[in-house]
C-alpha positions in Angstrom: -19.2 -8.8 -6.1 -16.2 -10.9 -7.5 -14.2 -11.2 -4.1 -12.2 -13.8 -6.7 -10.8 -10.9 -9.0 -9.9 -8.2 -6.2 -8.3 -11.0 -4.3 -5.7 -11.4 -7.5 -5.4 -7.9 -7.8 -4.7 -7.7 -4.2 -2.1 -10.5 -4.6 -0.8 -9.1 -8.0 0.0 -5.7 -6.1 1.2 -7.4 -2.5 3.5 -9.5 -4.7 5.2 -6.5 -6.9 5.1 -4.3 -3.7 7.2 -7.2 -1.8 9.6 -7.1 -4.7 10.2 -2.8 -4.8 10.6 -3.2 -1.2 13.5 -6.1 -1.1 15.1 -4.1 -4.0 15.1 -0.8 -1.4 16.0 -2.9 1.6 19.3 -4.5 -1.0 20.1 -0.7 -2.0 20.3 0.4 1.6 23.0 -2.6 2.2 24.8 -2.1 -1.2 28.4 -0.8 0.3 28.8 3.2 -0.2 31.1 5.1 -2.1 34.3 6.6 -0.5 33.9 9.5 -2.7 32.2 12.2 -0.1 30.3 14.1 -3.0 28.8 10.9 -4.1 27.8 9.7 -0.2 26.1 12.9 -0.1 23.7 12.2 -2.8 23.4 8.7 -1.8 22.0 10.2 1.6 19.6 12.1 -0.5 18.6 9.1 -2.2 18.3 6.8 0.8 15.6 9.4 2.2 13.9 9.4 -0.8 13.9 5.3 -1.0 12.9 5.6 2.7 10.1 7.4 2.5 9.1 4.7 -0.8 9.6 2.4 1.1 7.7 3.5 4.7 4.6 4.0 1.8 4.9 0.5 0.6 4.7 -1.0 3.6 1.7 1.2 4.8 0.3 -0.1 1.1 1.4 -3.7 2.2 -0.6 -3.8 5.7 -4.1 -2.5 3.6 -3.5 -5.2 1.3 -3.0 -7.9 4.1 -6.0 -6.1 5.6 -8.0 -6.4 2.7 -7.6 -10.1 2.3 -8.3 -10.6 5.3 -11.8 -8.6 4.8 -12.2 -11.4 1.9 -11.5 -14.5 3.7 -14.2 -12.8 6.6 -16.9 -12.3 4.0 -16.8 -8.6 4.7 -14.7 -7.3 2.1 -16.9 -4.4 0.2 -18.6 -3.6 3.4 -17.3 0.1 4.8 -15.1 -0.5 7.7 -17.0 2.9 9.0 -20.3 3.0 8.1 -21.4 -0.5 6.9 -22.7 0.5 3.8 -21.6 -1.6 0.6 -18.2 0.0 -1.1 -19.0 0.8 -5.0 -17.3 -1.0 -7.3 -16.0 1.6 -9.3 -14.1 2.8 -5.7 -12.7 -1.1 -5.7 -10.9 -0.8 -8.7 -9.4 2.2 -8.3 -8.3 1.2 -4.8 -8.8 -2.4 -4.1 -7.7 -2.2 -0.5 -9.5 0.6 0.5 -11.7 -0.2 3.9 -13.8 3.0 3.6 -16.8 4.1 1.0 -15.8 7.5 -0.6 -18.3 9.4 1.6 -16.8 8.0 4.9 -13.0 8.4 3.2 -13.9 12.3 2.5 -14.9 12.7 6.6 -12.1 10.8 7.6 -9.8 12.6 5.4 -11.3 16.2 6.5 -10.5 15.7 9.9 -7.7 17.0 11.8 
């Protein structure tokens, strides 16, 4: 497995996800308009670049996770089961800690 090329695609992501998130974090300190119809939509959009942001940072920890997983030599390895991680899982989720059949149970569960 080329740990090389997930770990820039891990890096590519962390670094674009740091950048959405100081552009939220400026937008929430941007002074609001005196106007009270437009402060009401500006509420509305501040949930909605909450919640964006709340999911980017969830995305940031995986990523941190997952390098971590490469520097340990067990990146690939399913955090659950032990089994190795396809490939084809990796690159459409590179930080993913979980095979498919382990991320199905865990998702199924209440």
């Amino acid at each position: 497995m080329d740990t090389t090329r997930y770990g820039n695609i891990l890096r590519a992501r962390k670094a674009e996800l740091e950048s959405r998130l100081n552009r939220i974090e400026q937008d929430f300190v941007t002074p609001r308009n005196p106007d009270d119809d437009d402060r009401a939509v500006e509420r509305n959009n501040d949930e909605v670049l909450e919640e964006l942001g709340e999911t980017g940072e969830r995305e940031l920890a995986a990523i941190d996770a997952a390098l971590h997983r490469i520097a340990a030599g067990t990146f690939g390895v399913c955090a659950r089961c032990g089994q190795p991680i396809a490939e084809q899982r990796l690159d459409a989720v590179p930080h993913t800690p979980l095979c498919q059949t382990c991320a199905s149970e865990v998702s199924g569960e209440v």
